[in-house]
N, C-alpha and C positions, 0 to 999 in steps of 0.2 A: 090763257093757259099755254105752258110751253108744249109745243107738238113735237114729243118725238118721234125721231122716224125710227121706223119697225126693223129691229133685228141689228139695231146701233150698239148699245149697251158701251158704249166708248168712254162713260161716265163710271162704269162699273171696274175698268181695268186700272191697278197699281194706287188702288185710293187711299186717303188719309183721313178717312171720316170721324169724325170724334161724336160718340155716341151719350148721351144724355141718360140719367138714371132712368130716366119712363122709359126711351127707347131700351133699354137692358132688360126692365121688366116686362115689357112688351113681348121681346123674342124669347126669354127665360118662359115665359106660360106658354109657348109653344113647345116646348119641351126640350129646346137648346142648353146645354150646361153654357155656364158662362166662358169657360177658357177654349171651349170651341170655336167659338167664334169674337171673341174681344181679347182687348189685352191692358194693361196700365203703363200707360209711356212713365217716361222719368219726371214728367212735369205732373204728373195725377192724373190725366186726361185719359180716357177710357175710348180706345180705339176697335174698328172695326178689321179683322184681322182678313189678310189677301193670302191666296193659296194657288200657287204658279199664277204670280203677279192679279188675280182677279182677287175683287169682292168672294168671299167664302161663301156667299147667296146665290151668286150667278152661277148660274147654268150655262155654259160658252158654245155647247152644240146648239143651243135655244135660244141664246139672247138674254134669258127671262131669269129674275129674278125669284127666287125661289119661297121670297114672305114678303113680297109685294105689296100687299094690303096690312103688313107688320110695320113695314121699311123704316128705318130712324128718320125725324125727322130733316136731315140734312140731304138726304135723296129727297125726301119729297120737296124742300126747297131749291133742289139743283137745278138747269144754271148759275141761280145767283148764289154766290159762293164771298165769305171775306178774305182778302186779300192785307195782311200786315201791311203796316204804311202806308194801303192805297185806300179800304175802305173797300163798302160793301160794292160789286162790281159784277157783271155778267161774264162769263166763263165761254169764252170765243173759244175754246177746244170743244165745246159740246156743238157739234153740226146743227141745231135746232137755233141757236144765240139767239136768231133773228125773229126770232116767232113770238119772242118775250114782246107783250105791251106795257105802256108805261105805267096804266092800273096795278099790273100780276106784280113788276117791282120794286113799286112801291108798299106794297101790300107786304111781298116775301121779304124784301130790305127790314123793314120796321122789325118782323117777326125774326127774321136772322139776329138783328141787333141784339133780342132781347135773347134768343137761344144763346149767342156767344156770351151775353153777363152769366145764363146761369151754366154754362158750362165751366166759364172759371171759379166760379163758387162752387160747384159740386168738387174741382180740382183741388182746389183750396183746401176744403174739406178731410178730402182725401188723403193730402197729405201731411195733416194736422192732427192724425187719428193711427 
């Protein structure tokens, strides 16, 4: 498991996270409207929206994210993050990199893969509709 260290949140600052229909329904039953916190890029893909460069979740006096236990799953796979042209890859700006074993990425790798096919299907979708 990645260990991050306490009161980082480095992961949380100017992101581009592209959120998954579960993840929307997820934080919508918390009682989030949708355009509070997402939005619809030009390609269909359903973004998490930043608010003076953070995550709209982070708390920046605390670190802490504020649906934690909600989070899309792309937080909860982060450091390993996909990379166009390069492929699934560890994200050496997250201070933590090193603490990934080869188990947790091969494990998160496989599950990324399969969240990236259904997020361009859900986009697809999207914008076929």
């Amino acid at each position: 498991m990645v260990k991050c260290i306490p009161k980082c949140c480095k992961c949380c600052w100017n992101t581009e996270m592209m959120l998954l229909n579960k993840d929307v329904e997820r934080i919508l039953r918390l009682g989030y409207g949708f355009h509070e916190f997402a939005f619809i890029d030009e390609n269909g893909f359903i973004r998490l929206k930043n608010i003076d460069n953070h995550c709209i979740f982070l708390d920046p006096k605390t670190c802490k994210c504020k649906i934690y236990e909600f989070r899309p799953i792309g937080c909860r796979l982060y450091p390993i993050i996909y990379v166009e042209g390069v492929g699934v890859v560890i994200d050496t700006e997250c201070p933590a990199h090193n603490t990934i074993e080869p188990r947790e990425l091969n494990i998160k790798a496989k599950l990324l893969i399969q969240v990236i096919r259904k997020l361009k299907e859900e986009a697809k979708n999207r914008k076929h509709h």
